[in-house]
C-alpha positions as CSV (number, residue, x, y, z in Angstrom):
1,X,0.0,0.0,0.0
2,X,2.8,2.5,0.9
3,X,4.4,1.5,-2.9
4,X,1.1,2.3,-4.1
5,X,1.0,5.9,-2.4
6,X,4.6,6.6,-3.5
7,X,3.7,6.1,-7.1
8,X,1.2,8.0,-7.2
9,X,3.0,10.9,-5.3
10,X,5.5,10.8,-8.0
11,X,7.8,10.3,-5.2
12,X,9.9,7.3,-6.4
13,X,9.2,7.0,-9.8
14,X,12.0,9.6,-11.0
15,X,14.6,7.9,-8.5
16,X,13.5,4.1,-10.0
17,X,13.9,5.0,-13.2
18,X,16.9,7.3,-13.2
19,X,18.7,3.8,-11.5
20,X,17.1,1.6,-14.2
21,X,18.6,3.8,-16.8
22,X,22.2,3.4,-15.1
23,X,22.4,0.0,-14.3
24,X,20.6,-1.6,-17.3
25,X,20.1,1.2,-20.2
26,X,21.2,-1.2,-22.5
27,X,17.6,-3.2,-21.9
28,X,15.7,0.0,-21.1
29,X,16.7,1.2,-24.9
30,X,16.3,-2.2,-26.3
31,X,12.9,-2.7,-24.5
32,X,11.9,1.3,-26.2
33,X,12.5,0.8,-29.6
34,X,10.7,-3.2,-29.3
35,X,7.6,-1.2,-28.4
36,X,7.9,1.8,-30.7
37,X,8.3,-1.9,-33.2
38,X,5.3,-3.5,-31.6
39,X,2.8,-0.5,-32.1
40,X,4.4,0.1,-35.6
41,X,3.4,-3.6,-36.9
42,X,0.0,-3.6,-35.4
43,X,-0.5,-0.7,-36.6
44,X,0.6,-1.1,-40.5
45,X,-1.1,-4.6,-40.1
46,X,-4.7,-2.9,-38.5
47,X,-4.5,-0.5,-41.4
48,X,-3.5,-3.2,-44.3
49,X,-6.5,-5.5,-42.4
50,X,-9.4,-2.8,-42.5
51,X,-8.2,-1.8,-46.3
52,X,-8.5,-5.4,-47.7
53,X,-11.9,-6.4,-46.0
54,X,-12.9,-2.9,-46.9
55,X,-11.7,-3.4,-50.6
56,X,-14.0,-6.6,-50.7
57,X,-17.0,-5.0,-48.9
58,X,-16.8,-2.4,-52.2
59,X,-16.4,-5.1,-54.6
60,X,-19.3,-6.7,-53.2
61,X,-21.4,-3.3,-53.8
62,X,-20.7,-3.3,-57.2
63,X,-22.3,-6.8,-58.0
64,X,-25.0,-6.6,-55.3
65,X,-27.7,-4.0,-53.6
66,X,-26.5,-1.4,-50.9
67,X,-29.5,-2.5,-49.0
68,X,-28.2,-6.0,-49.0
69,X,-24.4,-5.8,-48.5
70,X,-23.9,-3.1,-45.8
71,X,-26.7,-4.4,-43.1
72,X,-25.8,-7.5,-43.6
73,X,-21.9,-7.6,-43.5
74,X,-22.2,-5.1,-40.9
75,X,-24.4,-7.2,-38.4
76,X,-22.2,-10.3,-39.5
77,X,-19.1,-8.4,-38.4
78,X,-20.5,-6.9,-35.2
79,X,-21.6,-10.9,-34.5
80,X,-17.8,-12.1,-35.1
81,X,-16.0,-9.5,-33.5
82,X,-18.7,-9.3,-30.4
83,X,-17.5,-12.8,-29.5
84,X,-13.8,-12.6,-30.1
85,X,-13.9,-10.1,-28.1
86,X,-16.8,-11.8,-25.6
87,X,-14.7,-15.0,-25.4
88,X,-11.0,-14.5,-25.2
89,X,-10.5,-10.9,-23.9
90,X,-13.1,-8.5,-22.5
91,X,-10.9,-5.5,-21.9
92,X,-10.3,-5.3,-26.0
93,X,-14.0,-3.9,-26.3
94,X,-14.2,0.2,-27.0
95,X,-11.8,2.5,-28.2
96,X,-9.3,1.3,-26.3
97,X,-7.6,4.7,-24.8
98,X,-9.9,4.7,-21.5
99,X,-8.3,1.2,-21.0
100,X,-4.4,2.9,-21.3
101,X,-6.1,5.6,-19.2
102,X,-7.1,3.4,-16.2
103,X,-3.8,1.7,-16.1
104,X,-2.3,4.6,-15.7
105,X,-4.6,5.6,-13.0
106,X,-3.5,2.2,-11.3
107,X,-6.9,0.3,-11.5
108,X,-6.7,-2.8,-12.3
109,X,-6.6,-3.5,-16.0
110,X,-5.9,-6.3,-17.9
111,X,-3.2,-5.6,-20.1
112,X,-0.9,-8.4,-22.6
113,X,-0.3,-9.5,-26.2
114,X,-3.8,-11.4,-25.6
115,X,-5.3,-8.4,-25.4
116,X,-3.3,-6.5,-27.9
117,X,-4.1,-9.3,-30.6
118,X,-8.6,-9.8,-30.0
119,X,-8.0,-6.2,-30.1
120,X,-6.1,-6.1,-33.7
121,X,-8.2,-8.5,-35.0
122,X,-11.6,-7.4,-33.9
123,X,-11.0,-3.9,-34.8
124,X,-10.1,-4.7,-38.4
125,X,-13.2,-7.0,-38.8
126,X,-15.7,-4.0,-37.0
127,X,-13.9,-0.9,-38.7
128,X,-13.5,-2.8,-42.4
129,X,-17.3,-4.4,-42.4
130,X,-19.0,-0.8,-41.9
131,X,-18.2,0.6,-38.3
132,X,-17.7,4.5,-38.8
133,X,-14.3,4.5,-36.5
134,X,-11.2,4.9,-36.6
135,X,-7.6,2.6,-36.2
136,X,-5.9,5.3,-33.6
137,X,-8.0,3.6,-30.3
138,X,-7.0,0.6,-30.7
139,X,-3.3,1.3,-31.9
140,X,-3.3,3.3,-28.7
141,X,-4.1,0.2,-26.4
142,X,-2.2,-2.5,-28.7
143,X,1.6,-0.3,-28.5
144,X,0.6,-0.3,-24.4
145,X,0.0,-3.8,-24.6
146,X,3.4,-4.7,-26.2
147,X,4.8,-2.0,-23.9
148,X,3.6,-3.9,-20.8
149,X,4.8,-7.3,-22.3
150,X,7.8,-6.3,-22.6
151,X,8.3,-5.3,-19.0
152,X,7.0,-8.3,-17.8
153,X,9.1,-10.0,-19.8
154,X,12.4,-7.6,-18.1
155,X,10.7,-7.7,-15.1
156,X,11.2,-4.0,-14.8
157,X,9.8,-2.1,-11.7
158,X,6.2,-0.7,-12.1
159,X,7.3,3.1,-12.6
160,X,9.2,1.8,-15.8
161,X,6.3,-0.7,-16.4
162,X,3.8,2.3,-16.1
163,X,5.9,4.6,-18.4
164,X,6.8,2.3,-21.2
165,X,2.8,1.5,-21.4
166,X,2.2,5.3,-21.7
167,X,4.6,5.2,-24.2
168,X,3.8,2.7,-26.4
169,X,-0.3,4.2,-26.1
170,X,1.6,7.5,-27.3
171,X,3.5,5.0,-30.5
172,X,0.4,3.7,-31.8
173,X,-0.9,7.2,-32.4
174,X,2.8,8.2,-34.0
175,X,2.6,5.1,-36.5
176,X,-1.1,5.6,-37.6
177,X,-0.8,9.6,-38.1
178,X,2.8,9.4,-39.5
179,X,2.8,11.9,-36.3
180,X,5.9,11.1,-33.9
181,X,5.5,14.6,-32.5
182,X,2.1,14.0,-31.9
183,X,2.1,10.5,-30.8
184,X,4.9,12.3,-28.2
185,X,3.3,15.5,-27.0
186,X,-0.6,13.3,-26.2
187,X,1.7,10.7,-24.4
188,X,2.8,14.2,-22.0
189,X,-0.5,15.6,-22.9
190,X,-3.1,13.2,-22.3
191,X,-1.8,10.0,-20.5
192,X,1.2,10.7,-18.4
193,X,0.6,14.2,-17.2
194,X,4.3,14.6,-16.7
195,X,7.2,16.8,-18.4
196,X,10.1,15.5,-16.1
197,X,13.1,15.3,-18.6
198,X,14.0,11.9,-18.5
199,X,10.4,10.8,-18.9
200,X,10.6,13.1,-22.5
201,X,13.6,11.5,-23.5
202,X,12.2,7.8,-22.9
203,X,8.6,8.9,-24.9
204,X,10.6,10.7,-27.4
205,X,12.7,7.6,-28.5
206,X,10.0,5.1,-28.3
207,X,7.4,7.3,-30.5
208,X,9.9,8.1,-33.4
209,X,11.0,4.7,-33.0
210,X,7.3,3.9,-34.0
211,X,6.9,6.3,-37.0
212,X,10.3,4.7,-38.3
213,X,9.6,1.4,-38.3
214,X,6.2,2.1,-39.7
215,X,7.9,3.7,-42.6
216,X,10.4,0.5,-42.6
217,X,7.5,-2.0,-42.9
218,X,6.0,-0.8,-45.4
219,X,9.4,-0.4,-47.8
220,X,10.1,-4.4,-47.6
221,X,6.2,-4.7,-48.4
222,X,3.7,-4.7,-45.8
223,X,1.4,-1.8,-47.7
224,X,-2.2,-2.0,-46.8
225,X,-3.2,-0.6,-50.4
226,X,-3.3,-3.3,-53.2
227,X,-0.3,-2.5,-54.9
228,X,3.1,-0.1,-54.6
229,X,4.3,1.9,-51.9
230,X,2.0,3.8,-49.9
231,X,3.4,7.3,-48.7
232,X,0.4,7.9,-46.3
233,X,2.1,6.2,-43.0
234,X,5.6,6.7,-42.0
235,X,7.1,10.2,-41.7
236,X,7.2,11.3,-45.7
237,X,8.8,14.4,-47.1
238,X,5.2,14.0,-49.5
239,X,2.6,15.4,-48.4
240,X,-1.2,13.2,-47.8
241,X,-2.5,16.5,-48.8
242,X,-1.1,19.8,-50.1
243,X,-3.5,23.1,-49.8
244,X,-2.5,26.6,-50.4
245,X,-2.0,28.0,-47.1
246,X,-2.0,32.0,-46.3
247,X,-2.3,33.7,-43.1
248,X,-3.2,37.3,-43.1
249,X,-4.2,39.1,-40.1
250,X,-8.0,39.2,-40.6
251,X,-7.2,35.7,-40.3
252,X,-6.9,35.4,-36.3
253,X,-11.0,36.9,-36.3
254,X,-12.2,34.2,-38.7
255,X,-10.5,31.3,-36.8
256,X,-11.6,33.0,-33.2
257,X,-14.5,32.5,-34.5
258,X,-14.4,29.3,-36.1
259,X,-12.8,27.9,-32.8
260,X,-16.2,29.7,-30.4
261,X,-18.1,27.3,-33.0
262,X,-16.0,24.0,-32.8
263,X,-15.5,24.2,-29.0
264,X,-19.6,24.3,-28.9
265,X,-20.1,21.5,-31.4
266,X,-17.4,19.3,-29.7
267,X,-19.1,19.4,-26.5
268,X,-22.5,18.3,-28.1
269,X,-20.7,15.4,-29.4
270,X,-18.8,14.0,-26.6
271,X,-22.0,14.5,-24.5
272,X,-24.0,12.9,-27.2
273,X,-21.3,9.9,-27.4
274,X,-21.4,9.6,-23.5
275,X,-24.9,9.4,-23.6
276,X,-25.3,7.2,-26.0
277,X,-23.3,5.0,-24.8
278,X,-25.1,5.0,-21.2
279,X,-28.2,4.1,-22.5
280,X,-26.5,0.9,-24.5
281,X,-24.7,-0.7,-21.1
282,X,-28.5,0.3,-20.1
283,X,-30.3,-1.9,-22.8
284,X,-27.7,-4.6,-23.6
285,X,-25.7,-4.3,-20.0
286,X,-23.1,-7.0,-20.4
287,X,-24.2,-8.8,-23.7
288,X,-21.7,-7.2,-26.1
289,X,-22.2,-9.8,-28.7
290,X,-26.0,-9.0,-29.4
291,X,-25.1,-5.3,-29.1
292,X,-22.3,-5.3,-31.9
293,X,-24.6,-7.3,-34.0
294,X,-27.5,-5.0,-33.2
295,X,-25.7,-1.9,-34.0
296,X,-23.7,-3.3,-36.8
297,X,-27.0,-3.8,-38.9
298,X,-28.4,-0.4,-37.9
299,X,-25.4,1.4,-39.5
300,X,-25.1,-1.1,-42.1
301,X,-28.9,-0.1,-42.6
302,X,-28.8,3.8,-42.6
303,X,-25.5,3.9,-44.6
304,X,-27.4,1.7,-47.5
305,X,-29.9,4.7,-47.9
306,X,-26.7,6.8,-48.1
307,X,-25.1,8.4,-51.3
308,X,-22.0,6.1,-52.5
309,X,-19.3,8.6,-50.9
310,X,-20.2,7.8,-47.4
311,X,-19.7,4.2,-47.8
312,X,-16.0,4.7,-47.2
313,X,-14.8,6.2,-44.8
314,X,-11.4,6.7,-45.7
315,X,-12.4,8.8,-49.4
316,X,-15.0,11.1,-47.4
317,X,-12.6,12.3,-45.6
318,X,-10.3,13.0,-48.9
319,X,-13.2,14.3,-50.0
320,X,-13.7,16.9,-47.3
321,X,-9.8,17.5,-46.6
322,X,-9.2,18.8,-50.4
323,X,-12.2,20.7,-50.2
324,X,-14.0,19.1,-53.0
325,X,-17.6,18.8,-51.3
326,X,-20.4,21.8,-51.1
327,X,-21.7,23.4,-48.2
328,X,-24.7,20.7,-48.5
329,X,-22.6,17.8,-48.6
330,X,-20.0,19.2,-45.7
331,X,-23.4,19.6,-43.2
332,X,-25.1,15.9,-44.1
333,X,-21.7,14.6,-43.6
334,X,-21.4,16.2,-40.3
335,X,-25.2,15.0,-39.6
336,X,-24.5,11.4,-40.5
337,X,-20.8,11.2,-38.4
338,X,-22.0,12.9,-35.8
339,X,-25.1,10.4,-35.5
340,X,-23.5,7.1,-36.5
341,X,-20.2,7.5,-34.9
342,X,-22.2,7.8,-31.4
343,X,-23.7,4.6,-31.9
344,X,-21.0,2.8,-33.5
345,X,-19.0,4.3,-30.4
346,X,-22.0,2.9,-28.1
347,X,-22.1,-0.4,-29.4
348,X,-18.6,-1.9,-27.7
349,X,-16.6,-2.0,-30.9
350,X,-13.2,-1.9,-30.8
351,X,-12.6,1.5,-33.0
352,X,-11.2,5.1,-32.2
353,X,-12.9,8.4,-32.3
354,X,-9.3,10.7,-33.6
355,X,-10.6,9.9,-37.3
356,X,-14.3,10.7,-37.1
357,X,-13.3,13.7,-35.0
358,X,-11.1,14.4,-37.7
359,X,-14.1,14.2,-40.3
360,X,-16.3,16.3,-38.3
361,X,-14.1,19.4,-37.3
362,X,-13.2,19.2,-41.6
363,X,-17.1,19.6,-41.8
364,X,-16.9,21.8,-39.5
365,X,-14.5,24.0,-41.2
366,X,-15.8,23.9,-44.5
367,X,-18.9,24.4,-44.0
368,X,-18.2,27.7,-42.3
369,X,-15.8,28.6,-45.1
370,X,-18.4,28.4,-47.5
371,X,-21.2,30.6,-45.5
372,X,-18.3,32.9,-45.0
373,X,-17.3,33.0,-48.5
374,X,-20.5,33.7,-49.8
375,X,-21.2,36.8,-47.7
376,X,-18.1,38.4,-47.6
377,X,-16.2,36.8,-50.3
378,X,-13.0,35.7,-48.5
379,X,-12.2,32.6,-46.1
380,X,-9.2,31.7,-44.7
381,X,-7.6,28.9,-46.4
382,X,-6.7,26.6,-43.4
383,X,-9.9,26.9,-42.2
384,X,-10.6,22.6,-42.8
385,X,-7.5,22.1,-41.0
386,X,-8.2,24.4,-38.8
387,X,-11.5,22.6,-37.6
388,X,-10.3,19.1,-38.1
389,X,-7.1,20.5,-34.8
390,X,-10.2,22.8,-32.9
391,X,-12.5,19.5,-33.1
392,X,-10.1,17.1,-31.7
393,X,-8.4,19.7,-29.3
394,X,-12.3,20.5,-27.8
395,X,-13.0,17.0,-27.6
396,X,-10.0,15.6,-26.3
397,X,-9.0,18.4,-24.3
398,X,-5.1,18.2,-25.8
399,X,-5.0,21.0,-28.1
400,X,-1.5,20.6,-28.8
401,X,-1.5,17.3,-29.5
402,X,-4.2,18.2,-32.1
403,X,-2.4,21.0,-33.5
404,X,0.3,18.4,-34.6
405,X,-2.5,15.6,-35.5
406,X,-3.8,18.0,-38.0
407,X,-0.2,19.7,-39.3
408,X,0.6,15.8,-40.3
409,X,-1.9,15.7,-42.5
410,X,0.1,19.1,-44.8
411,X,3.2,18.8,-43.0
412,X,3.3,22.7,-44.0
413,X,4.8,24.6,-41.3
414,X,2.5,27.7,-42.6
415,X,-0.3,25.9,-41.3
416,X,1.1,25.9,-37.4
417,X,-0.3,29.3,-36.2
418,X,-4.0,29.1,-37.7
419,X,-4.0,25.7,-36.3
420,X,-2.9,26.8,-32.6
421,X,-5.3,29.7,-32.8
422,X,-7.9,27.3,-33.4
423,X,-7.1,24.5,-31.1
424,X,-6.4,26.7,-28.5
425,X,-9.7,28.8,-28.7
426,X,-12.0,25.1,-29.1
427,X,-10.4,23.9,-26.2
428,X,-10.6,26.5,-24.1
429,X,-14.4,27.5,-24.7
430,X,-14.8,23.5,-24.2
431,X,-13.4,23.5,-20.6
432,X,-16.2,26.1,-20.0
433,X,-19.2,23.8,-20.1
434,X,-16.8,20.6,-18.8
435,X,-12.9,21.0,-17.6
436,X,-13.0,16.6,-18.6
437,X,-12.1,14.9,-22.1
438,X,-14.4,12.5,-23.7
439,X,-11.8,10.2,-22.8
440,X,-12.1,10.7,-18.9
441,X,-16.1,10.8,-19.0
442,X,-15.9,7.3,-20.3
443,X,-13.1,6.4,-17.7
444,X,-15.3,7.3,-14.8
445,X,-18.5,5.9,-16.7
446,X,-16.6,2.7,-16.1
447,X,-15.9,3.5,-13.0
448,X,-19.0,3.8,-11.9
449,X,-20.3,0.8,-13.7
450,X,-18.3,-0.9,-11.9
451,X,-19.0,0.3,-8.6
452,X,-22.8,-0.3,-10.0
453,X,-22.5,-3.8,-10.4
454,X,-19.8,-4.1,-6.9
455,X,-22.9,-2.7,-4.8
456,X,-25.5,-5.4,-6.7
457,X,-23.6,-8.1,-5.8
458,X,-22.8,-7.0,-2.3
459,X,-26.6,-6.4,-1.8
460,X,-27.5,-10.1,-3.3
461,X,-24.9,-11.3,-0.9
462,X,-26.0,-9.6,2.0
463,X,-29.6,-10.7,1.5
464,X,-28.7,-14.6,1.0
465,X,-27.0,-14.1,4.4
């Protein structure tokens, strides 16, 4: 119990760690970049798994009804996933950063390669047969997963078992965003809480570690797209996308305001998501099979009455990053995220929200852009970028790590300052209504789940006595 106080103190953590370093940084280094290795192969491998079942799901729409593919490999995928993840390992249900979250916290989570793997697996079977999320959740709780392996395996104290988890949460984000500064800064950010120098360097060389063997993997061949070299993961000198950025100083008004409107909208979501995800552990309770399944042929359903564009989730967001859709099509794509990403997120599945957040703050953005533009006949030009970074930063309460998020998508350094000035005003105007993330709502919805089903039993117990 008094180890247990220390840690969380911070009171022996620097001193155990700074000691680990000298004695064994040999292993400590070793065990860093085998992490930043782990996150970066599940990673590449969730991504190349979602693309090819997604590939086939398309084929299958081009021989057979909407109506009769997407309910129906959507409720078959909810049903297989559901009891993978029912059957061999619980704690790989949801998006999988509350579960990094709660380690960290020191409850008691269960934590492994098992866990890593049901995750990987039934993550690419929800997210490629319809599920509206995204791969960064569960690369989040798969790099921890190898992170805490790999301790056991060194039998390293828990301050080193606790950091190297954080770390390899903060990985997966690196190798699925080609982001190593961002996968860094929400390990700091988000998870650890901490900026104590030799907890930097350790993060530092585990999350570049990540984004470089991402970029390794796929040059000896393990490319989720059907045939080259795919420049989207790994740290590239190309660019996923390459927009005209300007910033001019009736800029910092427009993206003020722009920000006032995110920070708003990004609180409806996460309490529409919380909600919504109250009321299913209300009507399904502990039955996550039957609720994947349900949910899976409800989206499968309402994206079948959908236009063609929003039955992949990858090209609508290509659609709305380049600017290519109308103010129309930006607001129904907002209206149909914003609804099915709440019940995808509700239903269990193993699937982040970074990428719909992503989708809706682009909405978001330009949506605003184009009301702007035709009253007064000017927009700023990073103003999708600008709400993809305010979206994330309100929702997650990390505006910096969202700032970098959304930079890794240009990689233009232009595009730093309208992004700050955007994250920074979302976020802030979020913390108004609530000073928690999405993330930590759903932590202590657990929580108090938990301590929901604790007093049950205590009562039955009581009551047989």
């Amino acid at each position: 119990m008094s180890v247990f106080k220390e840690l969380k103190t911070g009171a022996i953590s620097k001193g155990t760690i700074r000691n680990l370093l000298q004695k064994r940084w040999l292993v400590v280094v070793s065990a860093l970049i085998l992490t930043g290795f782990g996150a970066a192969i599940t990673g590449v491998l969730f991504k190349a798994g979602v693309y090819r079942l997604e590939s086939w799901r398309l084929e299958l729409l081009q021989n057979l009804p909407a109506w009769i593919v997407l309910p129906i490999i959507a409720g078959f995928g909810g049903l297989i996933s559901g009891v993978l993840i029912s059957r061999l390992a619980p704690a790989a249900s949801g998006s999988g950063v509350t579960h990094i979250m709660g380690f960290l916290r020191h409850r008691s989570v269960p934590m492994g390669l098992r866990v890593g793997l049901v995750k990987l697996l039934g993550g690419i079977i929800a997210i490629g047969s319809g599920f509206p999320l995204g791969p960064e959740g569960p690369s989040v709780q798969m790099g921890g997963s190898v992170g805490w392996q790999l301790a056991q395996w060194l039998k390293a104290p828990i301050a080193f078992r606790r950091l190297i988890v954080a770390a390899g949460g903060g990985a997966g984000i690196a190798a699925i965003f080609s982001a190593p500064i961002g996968g860094f800064i929400y390990t700091i950010e988000e998870l650890l809480n901490s900026a104590r120098p030799v907890v930097l360097i350790l993060v530092v060389v585990t999350t570049f570690w990540a984004d470089t063997w991402a970029d390794v993997l796929q040059g000896i061949g393990l490319d989720p797209k059907a045939g080259g070299f795919d420049k989207s993961i790994g740290f590239q000198v190309e660019r996923p996308y390459s927009p005209v950025i300007e910033f001019l100083p009736i800029d910092l008004g427009y993206l003020i305001g722009l920000g006032i409107i995110l920070g708003i909208m990004a609180e409806l979501y996460c309490r529409y998501v919380i909600g919504m995800q109250r009321k299913g552990n209300i009507w399904f309770q502990k039955r996550l099979t039957l609720r994947m399944t349900t949910s899976g042929f409800i989206l499968g359903s309402l994206y079948a009455i959908l236009p063609e564009t929003f039955h992949h989730l990858g090209e609508l967001k290509n659609v709305i990053a380049m600017g290519n859709a109308n103010i129309s099509t930006a607001i129904g794509t907002f209206i149909v995220m914003f609804l099915t990403t709440g019940l995808a997120a509700a239903s269990g599945a193993p699937g982040g929200l970074f990428y719909p957040m992503l989708i809706l703050g682009g909405s978001i953005g330009l949506t605003c852009g184009g009301l702007i533009e035709s009253i007064t006949g000017y927009v700023p030009t990073s103003y999708v970028f600008a709400g993809m970074g305010g979206f994330v930063a309100a929702c997650s309460r990390t505006p910096i790590t969202a700032m970098f998020l959304a930079f890794a998508l240009t990689k233009d350094l232009l595009i730093l300052k309208p992004l700050l000035i955007a994250c920074i005003t979302s976020f802030l105007v979020a913390r108004m209504f609530d000073e928690e993330s999405i993330y930590e709502r759903q932590l202590n919805m657990e929580i108090d789940e938990e301590n929901h089903i604790k007093k049950i039993a205590e009562e039955k117990s009581l009551t047989k006595m």
